[in-house]
N, C-alpha and C positions, 0 to 999 in steps of 0.2 A: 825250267828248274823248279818251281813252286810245285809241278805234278810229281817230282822225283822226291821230293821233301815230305810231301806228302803220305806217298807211297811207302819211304821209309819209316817216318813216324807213325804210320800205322800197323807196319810189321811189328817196330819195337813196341808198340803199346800192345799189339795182340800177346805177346809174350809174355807183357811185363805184366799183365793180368790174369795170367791162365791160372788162378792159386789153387780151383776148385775144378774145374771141366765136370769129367763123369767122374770122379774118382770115386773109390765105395768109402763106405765110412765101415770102421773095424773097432771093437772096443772104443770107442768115442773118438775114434783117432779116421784122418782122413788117410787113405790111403793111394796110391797113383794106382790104377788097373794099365796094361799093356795096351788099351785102346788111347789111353790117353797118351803113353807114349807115341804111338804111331800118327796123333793127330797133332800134335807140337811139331812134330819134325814135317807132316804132309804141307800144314799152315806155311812153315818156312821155306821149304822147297818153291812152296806155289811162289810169298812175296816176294823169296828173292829173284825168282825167275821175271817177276811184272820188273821190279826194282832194274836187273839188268837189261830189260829189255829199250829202256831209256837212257840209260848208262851204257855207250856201244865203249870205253876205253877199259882197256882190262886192266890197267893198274887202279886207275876210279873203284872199279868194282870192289876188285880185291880191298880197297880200304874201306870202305862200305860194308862189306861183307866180315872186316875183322873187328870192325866197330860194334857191327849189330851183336857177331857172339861175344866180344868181352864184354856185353850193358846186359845182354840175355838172362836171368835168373828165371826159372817158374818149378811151377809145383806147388806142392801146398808148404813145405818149408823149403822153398828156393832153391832147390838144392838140383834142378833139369840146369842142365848147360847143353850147347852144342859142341860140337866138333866137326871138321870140312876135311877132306881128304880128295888131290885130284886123282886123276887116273893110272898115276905114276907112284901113286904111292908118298907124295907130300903133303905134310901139314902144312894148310892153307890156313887155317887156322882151329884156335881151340879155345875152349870157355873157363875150364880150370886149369891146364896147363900151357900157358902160354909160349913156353921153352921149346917146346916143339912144332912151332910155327917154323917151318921153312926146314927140317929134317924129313928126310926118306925113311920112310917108316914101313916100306913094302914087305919086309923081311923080318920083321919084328916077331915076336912068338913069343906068349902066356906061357906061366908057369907049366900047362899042361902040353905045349908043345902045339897050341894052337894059331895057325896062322890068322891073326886080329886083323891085322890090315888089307890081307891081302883079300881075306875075305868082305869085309868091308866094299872093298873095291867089284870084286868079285858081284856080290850083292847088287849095289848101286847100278852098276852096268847093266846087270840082269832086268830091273824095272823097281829093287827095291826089297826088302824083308827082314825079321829079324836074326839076332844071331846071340848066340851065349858063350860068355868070352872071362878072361881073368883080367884086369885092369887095377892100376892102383887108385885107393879113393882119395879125396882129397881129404885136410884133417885126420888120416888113419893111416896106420902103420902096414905096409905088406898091401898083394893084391888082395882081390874081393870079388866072387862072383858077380857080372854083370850082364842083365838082357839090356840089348841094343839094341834099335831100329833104324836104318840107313834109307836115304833114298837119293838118286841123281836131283841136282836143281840142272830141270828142263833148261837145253841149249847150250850146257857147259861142258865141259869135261869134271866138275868139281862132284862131290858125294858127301852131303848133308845128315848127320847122325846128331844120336840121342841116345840115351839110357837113362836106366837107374840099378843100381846096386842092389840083388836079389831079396835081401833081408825087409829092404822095404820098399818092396812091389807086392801086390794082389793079384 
């Protein structure tokens, strides 16, 4: 149990300190580049997969796993969360909207008529990649342009994403 505590408090810290990564600097202002997106979510793919591989009870997991994304905050103003999606299309869990933990979301579709989840899903399964989606922001009215990055956490059925809201990505 102390290597499982471990394990996890090291996920959480790796996150809870990512403020700067590569990000570029803009007008004096730090800004998230798309690499760092992809390397938040690669980070968490890998822990959680050590994390479960000591944790064989799949309800353990899942609490473990809904713990880590509602503590998650990073980026340079806090504002990266996760979100999990299994292979079916449910919210496993989410970092700003927690409401949708435990809804099928397979079917869902953006303002533009875009399948969010499915692709998502789609993604994950394939080995991973980004995608460009409408999604509501948290604190803001209406959807919002967003780039996302997905990836399987190796040995599960589950699919581990990330974004940020176009306006402020590099």
């Amino acid at each position: 149990m102390p290597r499982l505590l471990l394990t996890f408090a090291a996920l959480c810290l790796l996150t809870a300190l990512w403020p700067t990564g590569s990000a570029a600097e803009v007008r004096g202002k730090t800004r998230t580049t798309r690499p760092d997106v992809e390397l938040v979510v690669t980070v968490a793919a890998t822990g959680l997969c050590g994390l479960f591989a000591v944790v064989a009870d799949r309800d353990e997991q899942i609490r473990l796993l809904r713990a880590f994304v509602a503590s998650s905050r990073f980026f340079p103003e806090h504002n990266g969360y996760f979100f999990v999606y299994d292979t079916l299309g449910v919210c496993v869990a989410h970092g700003s909207n927690p409401a949708l933990v435990g809804r099928s979301l397979m079917d869902y579709r953006d303002g533009n008529g875009f399948p969010v989840i499915r692709t998502i899903i789609e993604l994950g399964m394939a080995g991973g990649g980004f995608l460009e989606y409408q999604w509501e922001k948290p604190d803001a009215v209406g959807p919002h342009e967003k780039l996302g990055y997905v990836l399987p956490i190796p040995g599960t059925d589950l699919i581990i994403g990330s974004g940020l809201y176009l306006p402020e990505i590099e």
